[in-house]
C-alpha positions as YAML, in Angstrom:
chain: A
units: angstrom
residues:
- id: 1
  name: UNK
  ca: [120.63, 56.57, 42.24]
- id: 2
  name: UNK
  ca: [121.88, 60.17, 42.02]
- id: 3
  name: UNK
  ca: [118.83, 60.94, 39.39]
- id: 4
  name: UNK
  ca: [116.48, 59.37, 42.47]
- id: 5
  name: UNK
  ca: [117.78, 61.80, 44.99]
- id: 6
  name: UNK
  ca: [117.62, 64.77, 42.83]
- id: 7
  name: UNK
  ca: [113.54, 64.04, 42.35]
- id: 8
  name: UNK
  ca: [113.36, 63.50, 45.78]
- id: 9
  name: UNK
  ca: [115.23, 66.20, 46.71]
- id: 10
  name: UNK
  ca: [112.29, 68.90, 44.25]
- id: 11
  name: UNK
  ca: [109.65, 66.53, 45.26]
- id: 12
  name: UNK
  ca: [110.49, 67.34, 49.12]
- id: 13
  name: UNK
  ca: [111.49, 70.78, 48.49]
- id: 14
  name: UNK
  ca: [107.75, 71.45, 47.05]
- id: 15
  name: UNK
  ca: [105.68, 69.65, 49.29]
- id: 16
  name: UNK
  ca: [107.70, 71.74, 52.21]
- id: 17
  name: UNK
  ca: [107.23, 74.84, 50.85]
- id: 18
  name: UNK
  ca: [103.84, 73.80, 49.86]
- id: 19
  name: UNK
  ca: [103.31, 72.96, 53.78]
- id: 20
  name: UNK
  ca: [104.44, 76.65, 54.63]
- id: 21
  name: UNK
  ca: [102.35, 78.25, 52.44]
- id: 22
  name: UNK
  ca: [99.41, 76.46, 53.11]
- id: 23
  name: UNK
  ca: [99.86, 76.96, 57.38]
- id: 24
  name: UNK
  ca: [99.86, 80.83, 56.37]
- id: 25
  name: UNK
  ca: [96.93, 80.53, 54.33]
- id: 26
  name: UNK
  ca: [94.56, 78.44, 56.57]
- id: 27
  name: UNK
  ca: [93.03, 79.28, 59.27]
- id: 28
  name: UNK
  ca: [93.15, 76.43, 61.37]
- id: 29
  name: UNK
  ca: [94.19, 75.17, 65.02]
- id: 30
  name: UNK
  ca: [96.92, 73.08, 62.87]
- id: 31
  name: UNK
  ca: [98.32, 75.87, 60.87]
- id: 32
  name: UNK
  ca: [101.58, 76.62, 62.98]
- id: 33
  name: UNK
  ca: [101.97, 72.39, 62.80]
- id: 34
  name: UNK
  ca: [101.95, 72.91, 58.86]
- id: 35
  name: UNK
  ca: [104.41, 75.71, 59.00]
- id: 36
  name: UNK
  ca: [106.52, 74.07, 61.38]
- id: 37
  name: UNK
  ca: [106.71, 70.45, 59.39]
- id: 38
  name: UNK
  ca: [107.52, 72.55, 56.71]
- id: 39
  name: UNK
  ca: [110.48, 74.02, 58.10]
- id: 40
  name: UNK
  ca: [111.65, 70.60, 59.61]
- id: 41
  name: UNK
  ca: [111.11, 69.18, 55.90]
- id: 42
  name: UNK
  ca: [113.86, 71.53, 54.62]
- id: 43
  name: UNK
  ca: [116.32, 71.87, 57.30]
- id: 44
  name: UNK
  ca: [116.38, 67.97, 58.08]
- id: 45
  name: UNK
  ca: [115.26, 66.42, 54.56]
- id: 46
  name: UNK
  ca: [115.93, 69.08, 52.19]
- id: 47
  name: UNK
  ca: [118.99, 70.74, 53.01]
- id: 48
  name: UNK
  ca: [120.92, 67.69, 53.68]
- id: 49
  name: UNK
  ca: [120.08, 65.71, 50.31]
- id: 50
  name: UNK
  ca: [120.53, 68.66, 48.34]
- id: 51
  name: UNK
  ca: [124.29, 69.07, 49.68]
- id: 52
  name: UNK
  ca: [124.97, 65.23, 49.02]
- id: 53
  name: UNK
  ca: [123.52, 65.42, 45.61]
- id: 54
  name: UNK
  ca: [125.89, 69.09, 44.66]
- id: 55
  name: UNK
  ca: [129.09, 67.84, 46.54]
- id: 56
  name: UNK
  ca: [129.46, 64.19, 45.72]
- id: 57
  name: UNK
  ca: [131.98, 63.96, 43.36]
- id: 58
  name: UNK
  ca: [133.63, 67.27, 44.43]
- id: 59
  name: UNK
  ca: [137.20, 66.67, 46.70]
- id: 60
  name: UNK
  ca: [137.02, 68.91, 50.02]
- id: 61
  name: UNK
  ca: [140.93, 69.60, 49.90]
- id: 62
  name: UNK
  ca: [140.31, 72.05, 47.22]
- id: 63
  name: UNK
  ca: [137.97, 74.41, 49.15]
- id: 64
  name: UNK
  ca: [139.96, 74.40, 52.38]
- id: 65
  name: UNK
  ca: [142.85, 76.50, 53.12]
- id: 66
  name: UNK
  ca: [146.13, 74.42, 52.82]
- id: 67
  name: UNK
  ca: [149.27, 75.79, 52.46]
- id: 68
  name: UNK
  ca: [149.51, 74.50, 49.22]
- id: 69
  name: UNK
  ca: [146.32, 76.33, 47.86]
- id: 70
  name: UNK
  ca: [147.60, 79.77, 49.42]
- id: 71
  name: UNK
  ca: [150.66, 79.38, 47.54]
- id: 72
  name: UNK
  ca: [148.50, 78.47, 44.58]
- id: 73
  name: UNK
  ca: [146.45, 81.98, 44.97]
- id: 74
  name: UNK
  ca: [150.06, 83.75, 46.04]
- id: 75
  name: UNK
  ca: [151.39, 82.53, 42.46]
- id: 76
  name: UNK
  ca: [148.03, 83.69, 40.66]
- id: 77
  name: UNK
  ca: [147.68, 87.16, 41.99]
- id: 78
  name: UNK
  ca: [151.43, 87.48, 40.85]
- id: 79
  name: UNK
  ca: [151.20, 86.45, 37.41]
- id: 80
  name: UNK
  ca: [148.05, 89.81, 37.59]
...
């Protein structure tokens, strides 16, 4: 499953940036609807599967600040 969403996640990420690039480079009446499908690819497709896929397994206590983990950098810069 997790191998799906990363090829998903570059297949999406391409065809997005693809869509940009291609609404600057035409010269159409649908280039700014290009451009802006593009943009709503990676903030609402993109973005979101690629922060699923990188913070799955991680545990969110150990990027917050507790009092336990100032302690824990208190104690580090001490040992320095």
């Amino acid at each position: 499953m997790i191998r799906f969403i990363k090829i998903f996640t570059g297949i999406a990420f391409f065809a997005s940036l693809a869509s940009i690039i291609c609404g600057f480079a035409i010269d159409a009446e649908y280039s700014q609807k290009l451009i802006g499908l593009g943009v709503v690819g990676l903030f609402f497709v993109v973005f979101p599967l690629f922060s699923y896929y990188r913070w799955k397994d991680k545990n969110l206590k150990d990027y917050m600040i507790t009092n336990e983990n100032l302690e824990k950098m208190r104690n580090r810069e001490k040992k320095r």
